[in-house]
PLY file of the C-alpha trace (Angstrom):
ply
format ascii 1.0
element vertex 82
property float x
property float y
property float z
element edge 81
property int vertex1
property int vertex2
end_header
-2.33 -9.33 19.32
-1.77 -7.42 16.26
-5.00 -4.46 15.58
-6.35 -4.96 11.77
-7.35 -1.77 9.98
-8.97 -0.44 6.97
-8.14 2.80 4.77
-8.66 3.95 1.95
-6.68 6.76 0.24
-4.27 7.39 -3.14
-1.29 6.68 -4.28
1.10 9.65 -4.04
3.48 7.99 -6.01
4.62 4.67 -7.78
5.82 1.73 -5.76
9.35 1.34 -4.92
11.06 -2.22 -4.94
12.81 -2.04 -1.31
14.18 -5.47 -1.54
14.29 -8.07 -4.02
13.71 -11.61 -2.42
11.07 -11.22 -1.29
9.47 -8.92 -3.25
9.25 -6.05 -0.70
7.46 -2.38 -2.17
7.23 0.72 -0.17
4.05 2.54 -0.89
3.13 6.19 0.09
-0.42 6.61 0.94
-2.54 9.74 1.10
-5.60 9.15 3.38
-9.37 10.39 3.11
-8.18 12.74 6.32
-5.31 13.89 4.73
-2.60 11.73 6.43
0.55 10.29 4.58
1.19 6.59 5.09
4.46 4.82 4.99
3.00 1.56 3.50
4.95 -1.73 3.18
3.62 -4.93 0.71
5.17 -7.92 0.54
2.12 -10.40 0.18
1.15 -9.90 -3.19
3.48 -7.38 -4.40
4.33 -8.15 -8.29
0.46 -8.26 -8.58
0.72 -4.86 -6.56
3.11 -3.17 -8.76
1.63 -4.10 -11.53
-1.59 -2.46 -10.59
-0.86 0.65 -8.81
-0.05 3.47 -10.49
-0.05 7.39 -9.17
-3.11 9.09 -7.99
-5.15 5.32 -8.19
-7.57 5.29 -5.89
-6.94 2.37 -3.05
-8.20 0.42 -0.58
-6.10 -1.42 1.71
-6.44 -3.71 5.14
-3.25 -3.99 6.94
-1.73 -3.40 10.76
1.27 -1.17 11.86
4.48 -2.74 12.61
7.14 -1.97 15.23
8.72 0.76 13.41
5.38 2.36 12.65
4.76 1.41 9.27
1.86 0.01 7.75
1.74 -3.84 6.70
-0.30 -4.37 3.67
-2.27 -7.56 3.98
-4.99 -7.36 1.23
-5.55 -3.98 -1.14
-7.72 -3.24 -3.83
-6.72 -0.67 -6.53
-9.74 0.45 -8.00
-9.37 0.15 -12.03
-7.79 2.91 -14.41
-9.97 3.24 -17.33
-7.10 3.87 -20.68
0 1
1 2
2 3
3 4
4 5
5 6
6 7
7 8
8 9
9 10
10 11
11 12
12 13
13 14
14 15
15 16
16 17
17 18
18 19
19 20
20 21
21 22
22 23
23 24
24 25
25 26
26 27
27 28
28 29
29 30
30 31
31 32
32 33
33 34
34 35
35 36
36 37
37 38
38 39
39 40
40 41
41 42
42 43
43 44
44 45
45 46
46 47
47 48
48 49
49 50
50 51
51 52
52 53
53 54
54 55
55 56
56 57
57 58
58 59
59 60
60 61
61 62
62 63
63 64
64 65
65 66
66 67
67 68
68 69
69 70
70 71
71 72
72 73
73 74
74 75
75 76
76 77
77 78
78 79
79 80
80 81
């Protein structure tokens, strides 16, 4: 049974494509406590990179996979005003 969790945090940096088909982005995450995430998205991740720039501010709900990392399942990037 896989544990569901919710963060919020920023974006240290912009997404990186990790693989093309499917559309795979890694994601660093600073948390409210401080702590860096290693962040994976793959459901939604043109929409993703399209939105997320540095230093947005983010919530995401997601679960850790076997190699530690955490699975993106639904995020919302809060909106940059330009």
């Amino acid at each position: 049974m896989t544990n569901f969790i919710n963060l919020t945090g920023t974006l240290t940096a912009e997404p990186k494509v990790i693989k093309q088909v499917p559309t795979m982005l890694y994601v660093p995450i600073l948390t409210i406590d401080g702590q860096t995430l290693h962040c994976i998205v793959v459901q939604h991740a043109l929409d993703f990179l399209y939105r997320a720039r540095t230093n947005s501010k983010i919530a995401v709900y997601g679960h850790y996979n076997q190699r530690h990392q955490f699975v993106i399942n639904k995020y919302f990037v809060q909106a940059q005003v330009s």
